[in-house]
N, C-alpha and C positions, 0 to 999 in steps of 0.2 A: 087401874082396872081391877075389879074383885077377882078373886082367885078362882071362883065357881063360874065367872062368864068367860074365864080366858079357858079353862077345862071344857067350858060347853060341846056339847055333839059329840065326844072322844067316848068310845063304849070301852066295859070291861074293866073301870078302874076302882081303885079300892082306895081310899082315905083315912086317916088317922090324924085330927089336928083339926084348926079354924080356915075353912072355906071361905072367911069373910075376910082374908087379909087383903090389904092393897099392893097391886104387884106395878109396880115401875120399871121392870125391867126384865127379861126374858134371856139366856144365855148355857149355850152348851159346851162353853168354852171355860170352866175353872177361873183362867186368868181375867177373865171380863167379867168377871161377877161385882158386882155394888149392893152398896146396903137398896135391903125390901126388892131382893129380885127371885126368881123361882129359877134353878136349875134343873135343866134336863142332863140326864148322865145316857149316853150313848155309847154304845159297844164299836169301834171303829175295826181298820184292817190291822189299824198300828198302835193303838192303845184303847181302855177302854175308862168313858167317861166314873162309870161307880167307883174307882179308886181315887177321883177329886172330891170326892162328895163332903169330905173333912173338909177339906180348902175351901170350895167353896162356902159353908157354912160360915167360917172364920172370915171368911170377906166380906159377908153380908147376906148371902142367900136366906129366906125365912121359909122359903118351901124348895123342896125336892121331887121331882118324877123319877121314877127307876125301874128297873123290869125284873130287878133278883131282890127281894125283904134279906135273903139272907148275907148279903153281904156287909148288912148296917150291924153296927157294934154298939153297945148302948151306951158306952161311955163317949162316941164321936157325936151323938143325938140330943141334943139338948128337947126338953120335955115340949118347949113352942116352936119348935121346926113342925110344919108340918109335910108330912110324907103323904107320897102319891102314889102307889102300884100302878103301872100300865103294862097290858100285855105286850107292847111294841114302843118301846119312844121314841123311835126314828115317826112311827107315824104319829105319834102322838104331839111330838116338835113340831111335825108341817100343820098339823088342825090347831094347835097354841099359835103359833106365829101368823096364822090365817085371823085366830079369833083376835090376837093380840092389836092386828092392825088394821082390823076391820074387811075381810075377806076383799083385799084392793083390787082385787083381779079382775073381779065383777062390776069393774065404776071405769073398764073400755075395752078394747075390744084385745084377745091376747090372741096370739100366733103362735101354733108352738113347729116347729123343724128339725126335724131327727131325720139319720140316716148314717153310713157308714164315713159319703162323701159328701160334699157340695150343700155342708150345711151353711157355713160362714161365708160362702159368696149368693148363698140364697138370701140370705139373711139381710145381707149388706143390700142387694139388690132390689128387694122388697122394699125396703126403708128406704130407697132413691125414688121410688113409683111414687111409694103414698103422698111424699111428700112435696114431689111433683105435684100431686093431687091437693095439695095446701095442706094436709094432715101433721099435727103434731107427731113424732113417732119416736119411743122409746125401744132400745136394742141392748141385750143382752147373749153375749156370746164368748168366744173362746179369744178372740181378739183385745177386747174390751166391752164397756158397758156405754151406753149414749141415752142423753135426752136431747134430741135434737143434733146439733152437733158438738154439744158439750160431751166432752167425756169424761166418766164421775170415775176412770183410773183403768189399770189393766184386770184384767181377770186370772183367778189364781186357777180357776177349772172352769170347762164349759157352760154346765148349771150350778149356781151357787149352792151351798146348804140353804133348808128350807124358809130358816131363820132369817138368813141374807136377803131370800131372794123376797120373802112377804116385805122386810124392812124399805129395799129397791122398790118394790111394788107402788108401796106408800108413796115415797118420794115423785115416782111418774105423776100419784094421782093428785099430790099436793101440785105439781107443775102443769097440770091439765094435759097429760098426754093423751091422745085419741085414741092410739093402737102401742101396741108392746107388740115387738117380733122376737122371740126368743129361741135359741138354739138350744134345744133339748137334748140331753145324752142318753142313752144306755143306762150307765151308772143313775142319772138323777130319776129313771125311773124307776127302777129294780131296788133303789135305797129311797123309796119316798119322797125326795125331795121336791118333788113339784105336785106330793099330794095332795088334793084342797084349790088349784089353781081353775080357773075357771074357763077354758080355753075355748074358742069359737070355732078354731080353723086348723087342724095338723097337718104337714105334708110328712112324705118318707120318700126322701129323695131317691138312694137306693140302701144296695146291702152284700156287703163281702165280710171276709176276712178280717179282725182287726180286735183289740181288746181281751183276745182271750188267754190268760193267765189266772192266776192262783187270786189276786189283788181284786180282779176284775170279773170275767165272765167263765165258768169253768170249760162251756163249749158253746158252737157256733148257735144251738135251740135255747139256750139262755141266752145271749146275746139279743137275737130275733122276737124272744117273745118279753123281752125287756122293751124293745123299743116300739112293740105291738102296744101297750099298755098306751100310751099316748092317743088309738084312735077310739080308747074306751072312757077318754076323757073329752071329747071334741064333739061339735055337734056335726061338723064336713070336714072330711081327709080330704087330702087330694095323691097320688102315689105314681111313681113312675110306672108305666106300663111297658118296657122295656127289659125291664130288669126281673128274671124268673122268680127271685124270691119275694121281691115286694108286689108284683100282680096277680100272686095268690090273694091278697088281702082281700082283692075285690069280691069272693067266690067267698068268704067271712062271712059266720054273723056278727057281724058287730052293729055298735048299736048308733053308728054315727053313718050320713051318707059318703060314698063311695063314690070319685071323681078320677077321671089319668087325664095324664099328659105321656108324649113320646114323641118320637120321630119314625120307629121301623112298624111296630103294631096300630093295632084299632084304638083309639082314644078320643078323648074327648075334646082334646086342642093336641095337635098336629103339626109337627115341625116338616116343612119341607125344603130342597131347592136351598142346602147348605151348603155356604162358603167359607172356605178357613183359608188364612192370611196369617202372616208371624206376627199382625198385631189387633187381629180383629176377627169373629166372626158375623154372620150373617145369613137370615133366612127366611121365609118365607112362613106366616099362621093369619090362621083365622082370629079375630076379633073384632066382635061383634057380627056383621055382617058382612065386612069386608076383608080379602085377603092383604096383608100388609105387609110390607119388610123391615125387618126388626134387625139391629142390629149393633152388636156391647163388642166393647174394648178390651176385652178378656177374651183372649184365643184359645181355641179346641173345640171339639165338638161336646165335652162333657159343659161348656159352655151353654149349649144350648138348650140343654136339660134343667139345669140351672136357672133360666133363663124363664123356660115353660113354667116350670115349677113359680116361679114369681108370678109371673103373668095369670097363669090360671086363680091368684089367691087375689091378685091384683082387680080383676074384674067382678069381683064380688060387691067391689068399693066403688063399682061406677066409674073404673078410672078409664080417660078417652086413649085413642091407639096413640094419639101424637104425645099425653105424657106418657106413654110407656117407652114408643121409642125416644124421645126425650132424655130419659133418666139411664136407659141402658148404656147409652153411647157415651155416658159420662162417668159411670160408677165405675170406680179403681178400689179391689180391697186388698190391702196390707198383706203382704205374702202369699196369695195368691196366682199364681202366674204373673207377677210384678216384674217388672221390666227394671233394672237398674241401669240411669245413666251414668257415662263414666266417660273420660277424658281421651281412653283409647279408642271409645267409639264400638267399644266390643257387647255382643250381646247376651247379659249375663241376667235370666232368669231364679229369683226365688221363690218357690214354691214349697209348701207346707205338705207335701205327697210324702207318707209314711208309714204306707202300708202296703204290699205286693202289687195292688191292683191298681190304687194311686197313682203308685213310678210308675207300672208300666200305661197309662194313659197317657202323664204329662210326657216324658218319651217318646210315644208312637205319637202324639199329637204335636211336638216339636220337629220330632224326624221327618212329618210329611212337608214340612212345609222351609226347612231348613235348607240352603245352601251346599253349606258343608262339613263338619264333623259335628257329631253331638257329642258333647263330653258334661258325664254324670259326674256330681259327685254328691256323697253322703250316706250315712249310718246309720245302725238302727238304736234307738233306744232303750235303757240297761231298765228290768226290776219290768219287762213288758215280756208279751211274747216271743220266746225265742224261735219257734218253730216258723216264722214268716222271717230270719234272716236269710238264709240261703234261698229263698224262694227270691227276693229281693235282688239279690245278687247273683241270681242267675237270670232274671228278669232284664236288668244291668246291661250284662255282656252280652246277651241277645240283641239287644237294639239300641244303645249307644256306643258310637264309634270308640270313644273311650272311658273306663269307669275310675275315679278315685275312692276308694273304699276307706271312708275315715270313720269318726265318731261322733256322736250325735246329743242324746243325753245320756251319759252313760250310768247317772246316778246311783245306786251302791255297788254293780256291778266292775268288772274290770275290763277297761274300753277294749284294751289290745285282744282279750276271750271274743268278745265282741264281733271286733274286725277278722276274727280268723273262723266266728260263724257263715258271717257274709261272704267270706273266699271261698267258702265250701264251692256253694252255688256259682261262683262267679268262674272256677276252675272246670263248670261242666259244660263249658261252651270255648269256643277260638277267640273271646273276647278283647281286647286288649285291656289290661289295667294294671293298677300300680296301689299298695293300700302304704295311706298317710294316716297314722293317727290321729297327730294335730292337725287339726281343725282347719286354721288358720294359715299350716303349708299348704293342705291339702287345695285351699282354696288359691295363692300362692302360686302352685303348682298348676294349674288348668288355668290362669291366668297367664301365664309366663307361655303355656304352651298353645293358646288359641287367636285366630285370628279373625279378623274382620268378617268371615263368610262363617266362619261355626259359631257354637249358641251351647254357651256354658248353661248346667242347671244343678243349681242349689238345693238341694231336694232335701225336705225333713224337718225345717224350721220355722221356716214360714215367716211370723208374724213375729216371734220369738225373739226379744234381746236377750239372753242368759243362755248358760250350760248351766248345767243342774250334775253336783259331782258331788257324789256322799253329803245328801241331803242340804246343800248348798249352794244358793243359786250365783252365780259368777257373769259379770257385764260382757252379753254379746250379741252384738248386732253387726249381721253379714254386713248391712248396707255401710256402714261406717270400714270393718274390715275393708271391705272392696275396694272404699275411697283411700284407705290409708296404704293399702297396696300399690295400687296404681300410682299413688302421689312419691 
């Protein structure tokens, strides 16, 4: 593709060199650069792309994007590189990788789902509807990535870089996907990467607590109006009405229309007449013109929001009540309130809850329906916000009979600082608990001490095989752990 139609729509730039090169390849990565590709140099948290702009060249780059001229040396420039001032490359990457692939976004229908919680069990639960509904369906998340039920591997972040995600885009459209449901972060809004995307449908599930650090969001109004961007992209929201921060939106001008869903306020589909089980919810909405009973395999009540939230996106598509409840009663997503079987017959929940509000859900939503002891265990993660550890852990010994205070990703931090944040909190209540380091006692340890009638919970990882320690990821997955425990 010429160098001037893959630049096309991108304002504000400045050129030096031939416009008319053939570009084959596209790359913000140094090390992936091949001969006849254009590099974009991006400033990250952790290093910054203009200091490759040598390397690349020497790889094969013949044009360059960058946002400082003075960082280029003239002895690193050969006189047929051609250079490209942009005032932004992070936007200017997602409008390249848009032009580069032919803006794929727009050839079916995309979904985009933000919110603090309940984006990867919306996510997953959408994608069981449609396809109930015969729809091909493409999914990108925090989980993995899908066509169908192919999975093209794990996900290294929620929303990919922009480059990624147009590449992925392509691929759906070469496969004739009908809809893409995509988990949208915070970060991929506030860093452009889903600039250019041409989305139909956004929900915003809800909104706490979660992400804010120095890396990430500096406070809770960046965070919010990072994931607000998403309904200035959409043609219909749809937003929980429950949730004080997200049904402001409605009361917005934005430029997209305005839908809820809920259970306790006014909305527009309406959860009633809920039943919670340790291994099911159930309840009662309108769809279409009949009331109907709905009811998934994933327990709690924040289930049901979840639930709505699909639903409400779901009849957009014409789909009848009997695939919806169809699809729900069968969709199981990967660390999610996941049930592990095991040999002792013991009930050992993992759940991916990592943030104050999270635990304390999956907790109060275990505790109601539990037998006998809840015992927590889990940590919070190192190089993230510290100020949500002792809230955590005081969350903890409030409403689990027992807490094991271990560690979690503790990636460059020092786990044991860590575990002795979390005790803050956990020391301001009569709670009972015991703090284990390792992981893998910890887990050990609430297995050796539970029986039959309490409901271990895993909390923090979720989906996750690896610990992640000084920038290296290390093989760990509970559910194998648990088996090798027990065995």
């Amino acid at each position: 593709m010429k160098l001037k139609v893959v630049l096309n729509g991108i304002e504000g730039l400045k050129a030096k060199g031939d416009l008319e090169l053939d570009i084959e390849s596209i790359s913000h990565d140094s090390r992936k650069v091949i001969n006849n590709s254009l590099f974009v140099a991006i400033r990250g948290y952790e290093t910054d792309g203009h200091k490759y702009i040598k390397e690349a060249i020497k790889k094969g780059a013949i044009a360059i994007v960058i946002e400082d001229i003075s960082v280029l040396k003239k002895d690193d420039i050969k006189d047929d590189i051609t250079i490209i001032v942009a005032p932004d490359t992070r936007l200017a990457l997602a409008k390249i990788a848009c032009n580069f692939y032919n803006n794929p976004s727009s050839k079916f229908n995309l979904i985009g789902i933000t919110g603090t919680k309940g984006k990867t069990t919306t996510t997953f639960m959408l994608k069981s509807i449609l396809e109930k509904h015969g729809q091909k369906v493409g999914l990108i998340g925090t989980i993995a990535n899908y066509i169908g039920n192919k999975n093209l591997g794990d996900s290294d972040r929620t929303t990919p870089e922009s480059l990624e995600l147009q590449e992925l885009f392509s691929k759906m459209v070469e496969e004739k996907v009908d809809t893409v449901i995509m988990e949208v972060s915070s970060q991929s809004l506030k860093l452009k990467r889903v600039y250019g995307c041409d989305f139909n449908i956004g929900v915003f599930t809800n909104f706490s607590e979660d992400h804010i650090s120095e890396k990430e969001h500096p406070n809770m109004e960046d965070y919010f109006n990072s994931k607000l961007k998403l309904f200035e992209m959409c043609r219909i929201g749809f937003i929980n009405a429950d949730d004080f921060h997200v049904a402001k939106i409605k009361k917005m001008n934005l430029p997209c229309e305005i839908k809820t869903y809920g259970i306790d306020n006014a909305c527009d589909l309406l959860a009633k007449d809920i039943t919670v089980t340790n291994s099911s919810v159930d309840f009662k909405v309108k769809i279409g013109t009949r009331n109907e009973r709905v009811k998934t395999g994933i327990p709690g009540r924040f289930s049901v929001y979840n639930s709505l939230a699909a639903i409400s996106v779901a009849t957009k598509f014409g789909v009848t009540a009997e695939e919806i409840k169809e699809a729900l009663i069968d969709v199981r997503v990967p660390g999610r309130s996941e049930l592990i079987p095991n040999k002792k017959e013991l009930t050992i929940m993992i759940d991916y809850a990592h943030s104050p509000e999270s635990l304390q859900n999956i907790l109060l939503a275990v505790k109601s329906y539990t037998r006998g002891r809840v015992i927590s265990v889990f940590g919070c993660g190192g190089d993230r916000d510290p100020g949500k550890r002792p809230q955590m852990g005081e969350i903890s010994g409030n409403i689990a009979d027992f807490t094991i205070i271990t560690s979690d990703n503790p990636r460059t931090e020092d786990p044991e600082k860590i575990v002795k944040q979390i005790e803050e909190g956990t020391k301001k209540n009569k709670g009972k608990y015991i703090t284990i380091t390792d992981r893998i006692e910890a887990i050990k340890y609430a297995i050796d001490m539970a029986n039959k009638n309490d409901i271990i919970v895993l909390a923090g990882k979720g989906h996750e095989t690896y610990q992640e320690i000084n920038g290296k990821k290390y093989p760990f997955d509970e559910r194998e752990i648990i088996k090798k425990i027990i065995k």
